[in-house]
N, C-alpha and C positions, 0 to 999 in steps of 0.2 A: 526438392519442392516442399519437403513436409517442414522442413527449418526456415523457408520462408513465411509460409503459414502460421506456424508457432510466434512469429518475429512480428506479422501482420498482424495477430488477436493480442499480443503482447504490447503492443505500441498503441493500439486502438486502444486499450484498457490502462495501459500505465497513464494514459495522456490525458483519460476522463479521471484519474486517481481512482482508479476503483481497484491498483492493487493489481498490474498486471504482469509485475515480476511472480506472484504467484505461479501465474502459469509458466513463465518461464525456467522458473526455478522447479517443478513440479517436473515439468517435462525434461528439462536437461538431467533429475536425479532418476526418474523412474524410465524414460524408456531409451535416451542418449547414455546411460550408462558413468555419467559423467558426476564423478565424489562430491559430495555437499558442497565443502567450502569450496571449491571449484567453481561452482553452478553459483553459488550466491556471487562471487568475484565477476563474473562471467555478465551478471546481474545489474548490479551495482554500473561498471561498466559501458555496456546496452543500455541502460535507463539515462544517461549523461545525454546527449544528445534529442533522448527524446523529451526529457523532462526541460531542456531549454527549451527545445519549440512550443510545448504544451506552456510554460512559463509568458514566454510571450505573446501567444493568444490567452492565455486568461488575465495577464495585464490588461492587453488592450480591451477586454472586455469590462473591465473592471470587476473583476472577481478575486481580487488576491488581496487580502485586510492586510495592507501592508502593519499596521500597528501590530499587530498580532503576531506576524512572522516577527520581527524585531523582539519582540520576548520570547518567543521560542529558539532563536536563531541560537545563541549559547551554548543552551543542553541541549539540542540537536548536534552541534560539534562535539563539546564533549564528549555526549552518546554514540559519536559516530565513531572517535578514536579509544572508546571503553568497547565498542562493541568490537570493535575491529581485533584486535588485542585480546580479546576473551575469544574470538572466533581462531585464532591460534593458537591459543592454549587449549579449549575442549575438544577432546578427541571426537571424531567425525561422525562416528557412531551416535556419540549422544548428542550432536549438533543437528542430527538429520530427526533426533525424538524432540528435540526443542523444539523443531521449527515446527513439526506437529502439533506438538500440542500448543505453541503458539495459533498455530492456522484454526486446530480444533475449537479455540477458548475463543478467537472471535468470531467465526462460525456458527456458534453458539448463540452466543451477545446477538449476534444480527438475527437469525431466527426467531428467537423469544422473546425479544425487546421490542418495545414500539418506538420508532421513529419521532423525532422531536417536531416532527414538519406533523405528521399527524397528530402528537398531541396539540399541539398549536391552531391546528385546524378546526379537531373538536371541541377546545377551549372555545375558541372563538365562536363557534355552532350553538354553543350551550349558553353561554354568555349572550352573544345576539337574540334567543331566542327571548332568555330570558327575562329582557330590555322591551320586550314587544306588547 
């Protein structure tokens, strides 16, 4: 029951993109028992299916800058088979401190950074008023 759940907040969060291999990857190393690169394969895997779905509702909504993917699409490949390839070569131990202090570093960034939706907001507030 608890691997469904994990699977359910997993899918709900990978599909809005906010990043819900996090939890799966977090849960499958700290209480499933189950070795890093294991858990991120395990990952990677589980996210195929739901990121199609999630892919074609946010087509249909129109939420996906196709331009934009088209220039990323490249070094996201290559990134994909450089990461993959590095993820065999570092030993496990230090793959499980990377992904730390990956998690920690943008943890961070979202914490003490302000939002561009906000700054734009108050741009606009300040500006507006100022026009008055």
């Amino acid at each position: 029951m608890t691997e469904a759940i994990v699977g359910f907040l997993t899918g709900v969060l990978a599909s809005m993109g906010l990043g819900g291999g996090f939890i799966l990857v977090v849960w499958l190393t700290l209480f499933a028992g189950t070795e890093q690169r294991i858990a991120q394969g395990i990952n990677v895997l589980f996210f195929l299916p739901i990121a199609l779905i999630a892919l074609i509702m946010h087509l249909k909504s129109g939420l996906v800058n196709k331009a934009l993917v088209k220039k990323c699409i490249f070094g996201g490949v290559v990134g994909a088979v450089l990461g993959t390839i590095g993820s065999q070569i570092i030993a496990n131990d230090m793959l499980r401190k990377l992904y730390a202090l990956f998690l920690l570093a943008f943890g961070l960034r979202e914490l003490f950074s302000k939002s561009r939706e906000n700054e734009d907001n108050n741009r606009k507030r300040v500006s507006g008023s100022e026009n008055t």
